[in-house]
C-alpha positions as a Python dict, from the first residue, in 0.01 Angstrom:
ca = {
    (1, 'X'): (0, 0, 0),
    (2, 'X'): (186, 290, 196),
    (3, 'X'): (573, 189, 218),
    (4, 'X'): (601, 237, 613),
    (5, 'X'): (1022, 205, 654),
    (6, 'X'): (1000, 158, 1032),
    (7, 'X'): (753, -63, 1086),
    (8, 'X'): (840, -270, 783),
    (9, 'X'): (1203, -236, 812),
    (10, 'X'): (1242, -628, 913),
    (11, 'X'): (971, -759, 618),
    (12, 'X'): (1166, -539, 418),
    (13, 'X'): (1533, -652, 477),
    (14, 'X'): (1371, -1022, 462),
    (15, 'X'): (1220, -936, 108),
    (16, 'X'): (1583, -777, -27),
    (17, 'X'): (1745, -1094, 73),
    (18, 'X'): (1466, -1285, -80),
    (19, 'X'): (1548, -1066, -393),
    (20, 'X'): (1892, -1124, -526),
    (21, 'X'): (1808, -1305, -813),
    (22, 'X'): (1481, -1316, -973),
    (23, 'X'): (1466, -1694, -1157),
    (24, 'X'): (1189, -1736, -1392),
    (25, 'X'): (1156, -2073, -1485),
    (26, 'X'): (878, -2223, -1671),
    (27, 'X'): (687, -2537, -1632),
    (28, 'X'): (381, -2620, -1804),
    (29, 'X'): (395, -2279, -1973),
    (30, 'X'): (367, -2101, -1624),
    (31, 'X'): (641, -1844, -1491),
    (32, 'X'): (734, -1967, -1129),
    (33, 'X'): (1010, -1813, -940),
    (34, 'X'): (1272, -1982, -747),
    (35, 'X'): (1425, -1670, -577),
    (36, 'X'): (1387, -1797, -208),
    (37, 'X'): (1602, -2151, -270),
    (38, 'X'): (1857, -1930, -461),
    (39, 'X'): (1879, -1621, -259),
    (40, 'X'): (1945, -1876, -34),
    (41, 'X'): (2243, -2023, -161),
    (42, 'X'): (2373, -1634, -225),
    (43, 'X'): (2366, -1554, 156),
    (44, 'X'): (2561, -1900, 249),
    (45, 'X'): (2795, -1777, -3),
    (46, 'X'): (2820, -1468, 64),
    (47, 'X'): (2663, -1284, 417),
    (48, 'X'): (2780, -959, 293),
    (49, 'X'): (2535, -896, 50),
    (50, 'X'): (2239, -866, 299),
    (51, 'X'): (2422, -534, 392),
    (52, 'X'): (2481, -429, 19),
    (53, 'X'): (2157, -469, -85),
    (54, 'X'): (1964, -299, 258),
    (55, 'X'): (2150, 34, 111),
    (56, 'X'): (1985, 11, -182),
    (57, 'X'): (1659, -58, -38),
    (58, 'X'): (1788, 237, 207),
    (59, 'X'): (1889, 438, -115),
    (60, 'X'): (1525, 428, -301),
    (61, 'X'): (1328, 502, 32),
    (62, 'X'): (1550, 827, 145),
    (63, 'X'): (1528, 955, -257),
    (64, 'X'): (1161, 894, -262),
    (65, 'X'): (1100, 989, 105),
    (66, 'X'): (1336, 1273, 167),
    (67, 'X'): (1253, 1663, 36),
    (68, 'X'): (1679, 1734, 17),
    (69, 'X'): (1770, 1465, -153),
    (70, 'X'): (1986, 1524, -461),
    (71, 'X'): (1884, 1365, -783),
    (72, 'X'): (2068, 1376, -1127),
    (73, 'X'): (1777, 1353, -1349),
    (74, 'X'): (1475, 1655, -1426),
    (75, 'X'): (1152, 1482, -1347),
    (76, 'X'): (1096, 1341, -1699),
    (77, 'X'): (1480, 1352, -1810),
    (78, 'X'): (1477, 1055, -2102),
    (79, 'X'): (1775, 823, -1931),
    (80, 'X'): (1939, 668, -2213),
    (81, 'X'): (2090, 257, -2121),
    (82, 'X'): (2354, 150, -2355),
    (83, 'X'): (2321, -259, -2402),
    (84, 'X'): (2599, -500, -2440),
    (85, 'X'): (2411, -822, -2562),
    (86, 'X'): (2622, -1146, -2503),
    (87, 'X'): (2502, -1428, -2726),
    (88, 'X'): (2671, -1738, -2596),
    (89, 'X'): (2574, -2055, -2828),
    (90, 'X'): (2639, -2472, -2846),
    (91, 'X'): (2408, -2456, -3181),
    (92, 'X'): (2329, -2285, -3438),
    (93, 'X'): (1913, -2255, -3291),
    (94, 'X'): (2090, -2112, -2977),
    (95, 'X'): (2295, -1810, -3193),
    (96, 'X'): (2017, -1581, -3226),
    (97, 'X'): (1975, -1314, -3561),
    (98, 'X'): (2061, -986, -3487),
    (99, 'X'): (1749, -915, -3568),
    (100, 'X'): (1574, -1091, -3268),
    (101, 'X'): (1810, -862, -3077),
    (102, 'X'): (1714, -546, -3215),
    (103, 'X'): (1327, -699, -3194),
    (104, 'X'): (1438, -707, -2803),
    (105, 'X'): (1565, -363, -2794),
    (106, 'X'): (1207, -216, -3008),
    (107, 'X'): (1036, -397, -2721),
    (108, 'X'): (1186, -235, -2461),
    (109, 'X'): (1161, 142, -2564),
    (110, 'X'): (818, 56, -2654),
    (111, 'X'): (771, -99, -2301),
    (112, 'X'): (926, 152, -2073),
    (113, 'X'): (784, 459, -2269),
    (114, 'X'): (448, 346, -2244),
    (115, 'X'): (417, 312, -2629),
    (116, 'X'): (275, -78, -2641),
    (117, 'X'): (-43, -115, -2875),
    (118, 'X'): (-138, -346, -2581),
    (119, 'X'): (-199, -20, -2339),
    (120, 'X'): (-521, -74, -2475),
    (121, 'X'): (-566, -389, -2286),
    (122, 'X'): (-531, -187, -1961),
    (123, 'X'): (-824, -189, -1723),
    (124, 'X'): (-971, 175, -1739),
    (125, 'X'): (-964, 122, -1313),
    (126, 'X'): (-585, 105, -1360),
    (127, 'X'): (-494, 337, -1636),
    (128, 'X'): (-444, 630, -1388),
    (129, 'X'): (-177, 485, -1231),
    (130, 'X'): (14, 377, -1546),
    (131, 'X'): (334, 523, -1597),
    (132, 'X'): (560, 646, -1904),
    (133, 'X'): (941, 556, -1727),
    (134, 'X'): (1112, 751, -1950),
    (135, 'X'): (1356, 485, -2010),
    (136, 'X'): (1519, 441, -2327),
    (137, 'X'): (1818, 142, -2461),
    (138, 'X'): (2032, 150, -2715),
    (139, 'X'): (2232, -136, -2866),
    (140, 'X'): (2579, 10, -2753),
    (141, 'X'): (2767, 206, -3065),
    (142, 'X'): (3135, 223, -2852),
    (143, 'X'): (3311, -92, -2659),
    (144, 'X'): (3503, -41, -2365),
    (145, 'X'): (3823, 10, -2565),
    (146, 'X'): (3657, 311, -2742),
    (147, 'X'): (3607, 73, -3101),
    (148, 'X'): (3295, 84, -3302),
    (149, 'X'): (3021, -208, -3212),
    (150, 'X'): (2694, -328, -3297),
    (151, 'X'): (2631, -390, -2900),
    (152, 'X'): (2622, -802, -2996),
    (153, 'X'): (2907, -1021, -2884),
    (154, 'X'): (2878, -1391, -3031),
    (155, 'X'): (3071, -1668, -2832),
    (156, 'X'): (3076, -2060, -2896),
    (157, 'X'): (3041, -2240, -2605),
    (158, 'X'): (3111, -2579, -2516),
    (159, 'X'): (2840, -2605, -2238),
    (160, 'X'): (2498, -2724, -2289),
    (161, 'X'): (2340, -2559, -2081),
    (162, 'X'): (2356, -2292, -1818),
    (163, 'X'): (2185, -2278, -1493),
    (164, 'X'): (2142, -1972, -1269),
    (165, 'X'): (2500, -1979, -1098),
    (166, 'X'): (2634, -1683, -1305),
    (167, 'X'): (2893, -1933, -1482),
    (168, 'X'): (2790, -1783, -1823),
    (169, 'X'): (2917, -1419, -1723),
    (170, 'X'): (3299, -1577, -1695),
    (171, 'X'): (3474, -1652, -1987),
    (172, 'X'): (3650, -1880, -1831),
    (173, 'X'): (3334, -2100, -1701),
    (174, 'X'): (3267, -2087, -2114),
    (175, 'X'): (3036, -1758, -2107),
    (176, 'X'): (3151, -1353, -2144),
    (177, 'X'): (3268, -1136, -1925),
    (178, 'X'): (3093, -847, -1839),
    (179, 'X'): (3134, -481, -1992),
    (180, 'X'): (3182, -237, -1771),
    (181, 'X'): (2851, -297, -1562),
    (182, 'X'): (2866, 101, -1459),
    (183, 'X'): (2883, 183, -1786),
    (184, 'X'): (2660, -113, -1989),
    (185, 'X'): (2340, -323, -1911),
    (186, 'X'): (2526, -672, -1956),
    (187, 'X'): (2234, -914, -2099),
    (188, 'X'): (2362, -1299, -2156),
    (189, 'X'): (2156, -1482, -2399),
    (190, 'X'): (2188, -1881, -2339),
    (191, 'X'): (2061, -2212, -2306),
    (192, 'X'): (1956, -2201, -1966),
    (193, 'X'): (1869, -2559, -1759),
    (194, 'X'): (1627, -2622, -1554),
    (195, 'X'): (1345, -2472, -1786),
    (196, 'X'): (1442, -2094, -1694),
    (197, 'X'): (1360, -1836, -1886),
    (198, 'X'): (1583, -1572, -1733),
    (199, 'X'): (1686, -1371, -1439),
    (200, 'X'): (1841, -1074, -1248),
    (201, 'X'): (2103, -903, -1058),
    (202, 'X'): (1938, -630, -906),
    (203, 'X'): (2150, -319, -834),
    (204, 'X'): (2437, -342, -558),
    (205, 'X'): (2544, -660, -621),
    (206, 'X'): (2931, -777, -728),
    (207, 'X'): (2963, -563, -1064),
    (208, 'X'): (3154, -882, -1274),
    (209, 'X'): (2780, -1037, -1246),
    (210, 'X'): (2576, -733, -1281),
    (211, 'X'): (2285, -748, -1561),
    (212, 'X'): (2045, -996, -1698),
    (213, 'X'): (2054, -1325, -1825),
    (214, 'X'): (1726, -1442, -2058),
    (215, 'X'): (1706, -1797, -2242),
    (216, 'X'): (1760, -1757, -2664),
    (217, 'X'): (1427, -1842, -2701),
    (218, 'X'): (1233, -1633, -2492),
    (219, 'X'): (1443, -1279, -2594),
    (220, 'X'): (1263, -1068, -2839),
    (221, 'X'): (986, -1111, -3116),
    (222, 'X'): (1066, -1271, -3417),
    (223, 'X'): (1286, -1631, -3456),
    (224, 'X'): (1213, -1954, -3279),
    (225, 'X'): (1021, -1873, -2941),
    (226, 'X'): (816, -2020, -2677),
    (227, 'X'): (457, -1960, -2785),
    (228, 'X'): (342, -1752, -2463),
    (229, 'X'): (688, -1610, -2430),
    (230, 'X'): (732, -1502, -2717),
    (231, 'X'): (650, -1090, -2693),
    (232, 'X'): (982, -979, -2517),
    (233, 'X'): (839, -933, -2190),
    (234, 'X'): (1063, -1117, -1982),
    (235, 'X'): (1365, -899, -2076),
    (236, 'X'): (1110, -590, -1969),
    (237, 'X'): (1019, -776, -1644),
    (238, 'X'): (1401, -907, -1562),
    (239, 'X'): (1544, -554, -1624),
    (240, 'X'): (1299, -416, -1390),
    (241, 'X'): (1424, -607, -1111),
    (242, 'X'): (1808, -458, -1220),
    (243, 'X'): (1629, -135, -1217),
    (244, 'X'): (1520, -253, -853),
    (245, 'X'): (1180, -303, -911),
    (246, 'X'): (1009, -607, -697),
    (247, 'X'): (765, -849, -787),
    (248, 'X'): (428, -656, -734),
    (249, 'X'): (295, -936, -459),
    (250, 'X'): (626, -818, -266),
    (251, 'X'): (717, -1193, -263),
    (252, 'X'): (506, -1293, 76),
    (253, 'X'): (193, -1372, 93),
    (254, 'X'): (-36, -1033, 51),
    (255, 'X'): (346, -882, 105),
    (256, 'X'): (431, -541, 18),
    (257, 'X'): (634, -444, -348),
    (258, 'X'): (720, -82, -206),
    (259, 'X'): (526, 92, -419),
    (260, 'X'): (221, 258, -302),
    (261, 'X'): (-4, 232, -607),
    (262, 'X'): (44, -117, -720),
    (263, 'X'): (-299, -287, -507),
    (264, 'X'): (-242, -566, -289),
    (265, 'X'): (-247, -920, -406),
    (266, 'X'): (-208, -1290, -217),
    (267, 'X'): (64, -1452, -424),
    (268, 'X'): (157, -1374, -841),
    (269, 'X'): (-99, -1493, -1128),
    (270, 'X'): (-39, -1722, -1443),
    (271, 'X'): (-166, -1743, -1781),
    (272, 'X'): (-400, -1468, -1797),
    (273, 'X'): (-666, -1432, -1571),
    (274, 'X'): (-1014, -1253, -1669),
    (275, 'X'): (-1100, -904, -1536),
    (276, 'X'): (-1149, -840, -1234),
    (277, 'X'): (-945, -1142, -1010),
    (278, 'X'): (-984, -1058, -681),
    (279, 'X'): (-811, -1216, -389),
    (280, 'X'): (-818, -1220, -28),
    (281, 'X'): (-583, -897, 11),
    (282, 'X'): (-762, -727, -267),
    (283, 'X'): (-821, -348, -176),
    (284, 'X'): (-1123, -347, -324),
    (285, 'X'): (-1352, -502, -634),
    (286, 'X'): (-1057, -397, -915),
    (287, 'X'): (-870, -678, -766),
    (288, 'X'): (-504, -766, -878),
    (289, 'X'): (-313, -534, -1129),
    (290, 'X'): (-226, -899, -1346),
    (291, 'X'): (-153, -680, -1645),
    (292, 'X'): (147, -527, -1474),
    (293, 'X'): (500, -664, -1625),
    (294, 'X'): (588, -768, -1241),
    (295, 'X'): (336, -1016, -1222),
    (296, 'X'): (397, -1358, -1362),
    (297, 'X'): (107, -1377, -1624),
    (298, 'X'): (197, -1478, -2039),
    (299, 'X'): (352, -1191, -2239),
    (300, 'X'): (47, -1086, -2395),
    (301, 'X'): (-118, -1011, -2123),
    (302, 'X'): (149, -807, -1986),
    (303, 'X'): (140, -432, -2083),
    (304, 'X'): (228, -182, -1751),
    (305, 'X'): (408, -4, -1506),
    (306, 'X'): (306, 223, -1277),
    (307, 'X'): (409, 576, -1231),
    (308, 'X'): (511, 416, -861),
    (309, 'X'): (710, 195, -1002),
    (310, 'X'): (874, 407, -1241),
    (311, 'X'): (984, 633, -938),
    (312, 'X'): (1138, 385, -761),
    (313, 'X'): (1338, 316, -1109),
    (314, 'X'): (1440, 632, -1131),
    (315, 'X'): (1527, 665, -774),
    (316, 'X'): (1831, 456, -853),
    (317, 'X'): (2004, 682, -1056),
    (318, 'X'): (1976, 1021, -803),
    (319, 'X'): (2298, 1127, -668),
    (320, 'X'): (2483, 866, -473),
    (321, 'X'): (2253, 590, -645),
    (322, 'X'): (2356, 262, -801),
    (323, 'X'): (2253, 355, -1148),
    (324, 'X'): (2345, 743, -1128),
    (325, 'X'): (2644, 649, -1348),
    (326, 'X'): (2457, 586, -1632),
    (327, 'X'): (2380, 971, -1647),
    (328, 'X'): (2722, 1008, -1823),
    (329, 'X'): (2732, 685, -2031),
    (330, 'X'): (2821, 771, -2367),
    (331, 'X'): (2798, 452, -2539),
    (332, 'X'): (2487, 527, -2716),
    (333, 'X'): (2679, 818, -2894),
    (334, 'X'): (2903, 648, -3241),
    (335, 'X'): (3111, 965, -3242),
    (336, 'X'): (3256, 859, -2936),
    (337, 'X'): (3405, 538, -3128),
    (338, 'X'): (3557, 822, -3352),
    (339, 'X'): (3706, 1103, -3141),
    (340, 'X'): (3695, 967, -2802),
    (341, 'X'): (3689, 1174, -2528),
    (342, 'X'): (3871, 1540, -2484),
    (343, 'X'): (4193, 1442, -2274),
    (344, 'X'): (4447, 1665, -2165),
    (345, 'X'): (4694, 1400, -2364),
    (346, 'X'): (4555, 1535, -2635),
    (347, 'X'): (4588, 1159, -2770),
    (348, 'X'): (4458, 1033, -3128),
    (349, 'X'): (4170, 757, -3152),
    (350, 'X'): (4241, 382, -3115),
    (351, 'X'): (4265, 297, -3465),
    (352, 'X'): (4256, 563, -3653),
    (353, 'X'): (4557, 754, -3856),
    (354, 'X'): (4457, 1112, -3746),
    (355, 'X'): (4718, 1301, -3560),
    (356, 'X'): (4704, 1427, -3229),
    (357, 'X'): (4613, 1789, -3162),
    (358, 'X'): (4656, 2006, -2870),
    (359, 'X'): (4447, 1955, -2601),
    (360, 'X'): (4080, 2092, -2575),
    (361, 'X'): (3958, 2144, -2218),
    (362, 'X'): (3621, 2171, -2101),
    (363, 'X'): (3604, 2246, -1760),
    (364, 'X'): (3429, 2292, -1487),
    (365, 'X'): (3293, 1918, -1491),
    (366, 'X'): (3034, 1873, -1372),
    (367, 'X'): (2895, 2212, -1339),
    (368, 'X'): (2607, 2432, -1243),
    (369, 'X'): (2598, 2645, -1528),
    (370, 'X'): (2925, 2818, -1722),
    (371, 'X'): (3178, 2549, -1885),
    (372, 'X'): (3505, 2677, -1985),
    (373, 'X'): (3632, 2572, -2368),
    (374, 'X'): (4028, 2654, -2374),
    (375, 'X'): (4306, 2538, -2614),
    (376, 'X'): (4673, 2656, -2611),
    (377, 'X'): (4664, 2667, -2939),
    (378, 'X'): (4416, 2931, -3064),
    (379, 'X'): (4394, 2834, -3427),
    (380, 'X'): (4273, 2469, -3312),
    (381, 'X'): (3896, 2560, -3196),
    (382, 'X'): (3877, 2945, -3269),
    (383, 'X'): (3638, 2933, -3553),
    (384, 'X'): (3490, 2607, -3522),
    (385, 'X'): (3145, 2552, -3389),
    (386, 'X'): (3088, 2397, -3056),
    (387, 'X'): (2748, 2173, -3083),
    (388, 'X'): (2534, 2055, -2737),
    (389, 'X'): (2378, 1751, -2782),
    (390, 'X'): (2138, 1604, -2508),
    (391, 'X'): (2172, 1176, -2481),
    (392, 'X'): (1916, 1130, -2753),
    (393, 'X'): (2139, 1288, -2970),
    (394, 'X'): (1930, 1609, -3036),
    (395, 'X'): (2119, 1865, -3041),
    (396, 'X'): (2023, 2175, -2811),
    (397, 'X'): (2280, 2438, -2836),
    (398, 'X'): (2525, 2552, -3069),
    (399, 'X'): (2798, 2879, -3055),
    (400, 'X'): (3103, 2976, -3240),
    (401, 'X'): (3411, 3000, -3088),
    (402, 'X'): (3599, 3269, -3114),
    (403, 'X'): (3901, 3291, -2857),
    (404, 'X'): (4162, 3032, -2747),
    (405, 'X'): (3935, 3084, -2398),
    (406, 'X'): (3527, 3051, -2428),
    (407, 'X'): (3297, 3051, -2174),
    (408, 'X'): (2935, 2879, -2252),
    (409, 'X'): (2637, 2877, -2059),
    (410, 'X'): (2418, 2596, -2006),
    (411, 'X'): (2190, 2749, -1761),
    (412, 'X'): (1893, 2679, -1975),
    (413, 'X'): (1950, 2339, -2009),
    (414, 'X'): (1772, 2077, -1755),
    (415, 'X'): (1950, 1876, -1544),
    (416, 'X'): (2168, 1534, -1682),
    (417, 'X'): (2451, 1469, -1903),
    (418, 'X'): (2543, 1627, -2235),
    (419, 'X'): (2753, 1568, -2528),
    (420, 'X'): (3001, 1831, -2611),
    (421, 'X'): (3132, 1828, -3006),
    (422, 'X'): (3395, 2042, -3134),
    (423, 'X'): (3469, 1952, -3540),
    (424, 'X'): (3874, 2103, -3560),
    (425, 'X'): (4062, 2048, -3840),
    (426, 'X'): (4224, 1708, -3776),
    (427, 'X'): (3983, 1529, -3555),
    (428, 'X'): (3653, 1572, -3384),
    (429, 'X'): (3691, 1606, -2998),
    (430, 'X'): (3385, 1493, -2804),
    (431, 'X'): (3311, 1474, -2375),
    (432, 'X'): (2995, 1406, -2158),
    (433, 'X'): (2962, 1724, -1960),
    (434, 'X'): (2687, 1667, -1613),
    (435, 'X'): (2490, 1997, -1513),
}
């Protein structure tokens, strides 16, 4: 289903509003979403967003659409999302194991890569279109304040429950406030009302409330879960929608998802339907694509995205894009937590007893192709060895240096963010250098 902008510009500003906040609730073991009554309540609230969230819509359709447009990212760049996971808890059922967390997280990169053993389960008809994202989290290593973290933050709460008004994102409503939301995927794990199993801010939105908020027991893949909730896939599904992806019925009857290769269907699916369901607004025999993770069918019969889908992902984090910041975040990185950043302070770590040293200076930033290393003092970096690492941590260049001035070229690097280590004498100086 072509995405036509001008002829669909009106469905398509109606369908953003519609799409604030995806709700998931469940009832009778079915996913239903409540995003019309509560996208509702958003625009009474607050008229402004319609605006904020058409430039996003606006964003993804001139990145997709438009041969100039500047992206960050090579075509199949790995994007690396640090996660801040916010465990808010009345009992001790509700404080989840680390271990369900990092189940979560192994879900995920399985998920978004395309590495589910359900891919199997894929209708041959449909495995053309499915897509590796090239997505990959990481339980954050480095808090805001530069200090070492597992990425989990455990906070009693007196509230019993939560509903989806963003309370639990507020310490002061008896929730967490958000890491830096430019810097972090926020996820708040809670005992949410109303049967909900989770739900999401989708990018443009107030940045206090950005991120994703799932129920305790419907996160991850081990510890006490729904049965047919129980495989992670609503934390794939509800990040999706922060990555800007819609629900693949385009919330309307036969409506449009914009994305051209997800087919046509009436209205979402439950449970999990049998091979080929066809509905009125089927294309053709193949019917719906109930397998993809924007439907509303169980967990196990979840197991795509589309290579459609994964563009209009990645649209969001080309140049100018709500995302593109993650391109630099460095949170992923535990060196970080030990060196911090090269500042022209030349400043020691929080927390550490090292000593400051002159400053190292890496400059231009960002850059093309040649960086500049400089120190005043020569006997600081001349001799040490200056190591490239990409945001997987692989590291992809190395050189000596051997002045108080070096000049490096990264020319034969692809474009996206890099980690630049320098191992002196008294401290290890790291930065996240963009080509």
């Amino acid at each position: 289903m072509p995405f036509n902008r001008h002829k669909q510009r009106t469905v398509k500003l109606f369908v953003s509003l519609l799409f604030f906040y995806c709700i998931i609730i469940t009832a009778n073991a079915q996913r239903v979403c409540a995003v019309a009554e509560y996208s509702k309540k958003q625009l009474q609230s607050n008229p402004t967003l319609a605006a904020a969230y058409q430039a996003v819509e606006d964003h993804i359709y001139n990145t997709l659409h438009a041969p100039s447009a500047s992206r960050d990212t090579a075509a199949n760049e790995l994007i690396m999302i640090p996660v801040v996971v916010h465990i808010l808890y009345k009992s001790s059922d509700q404080n989840i194991s680390d271990a369900q967390v990092k189940s979560q997280i192994d879900v995920l990169n399985k998920d978004y890569r395309r590495l589910n053993a359900d891919t199997v389960n894929t209708p041959a008809v449909f495995k053309t279109f499915a897509g590796d994202v090239h997505i990959k989290f990481c339980l954050a290593q480095v808090d805001p304040d530069s200090r070492r973290t597992n990425g989990i933050v455990r906070r009693h709460t007196n509230s019993d429950y939560f509903e989806a008004d963003d309370a639990m994102k507020y310490s002061a409503q008896g929730g967490d406030n958000a890491w830096d939301s430019k810097k972090y995927l926020n996820i708040w794990i809670c005992n949410l009302g109303s049967r909900l199993l989770g739900y999401a801010a989708p990018p443009g939105g107030p940045a206090e409330r950005d991120g994703v908020t799932i129920n305790f027991d419907a996160f991850g893949t081990v510890g006490n879960l729904r049965p047919v909730f129980n495989k992670g896939r609503t934390a794939t599904h509800e990040i999706a929608h922060w990555l800007g992806v819609k629900h693949i019925w385009g919330d309307d009857n036969c409506g449009d998802d914009g994305v051209d290769d997800t087919p046509k269907q009436q209205y979402y699916n439950y449970y999990c339907p049998a091979f080929p369901h066809v509905s009125p607004c089927s294309p053709n025999g193949n019917g719906d694509m109930f397998m993809n993770f924007m439907d509303f069918t169980d967990d196990a019969c979840m197991n795509e995205f589309t290579n459609g889908q994964k563009r209009r992902m990645r649209a969001l984090f080309a140049t100018g894009g709500p995302r593109n910041s993650f391109l630099s975040a460095s949170a992923c990185d535990s060196s970080q937590a030990q060196g911090g950043p090269i500042g022209d302070d030349g400043s020691a770590d929080k927390g550490t007893d090292v000593k400051p040293v002159d400053p190292v200076k890496v400059y231009p930033n960002p850059t093309a192709d040649m960086i500049s290393i400089t120190c005043k003092t020569a006997e600081t970096i001349v001799g040490k060895t200056l190591n490239v690492y990409n945001m997987m941590g692989t590291l992809v260049l190395t050189q000596q240096l051997k002045t108080a001035e070096n000049k490096i070229s990264l020319r034969q690097l692809p474009q996206g963010a890099y980690i630049i280590r320098i191992d002196t004498d008294k401290k290890t100086a790291v930065t996240i250098v963009r080509l």
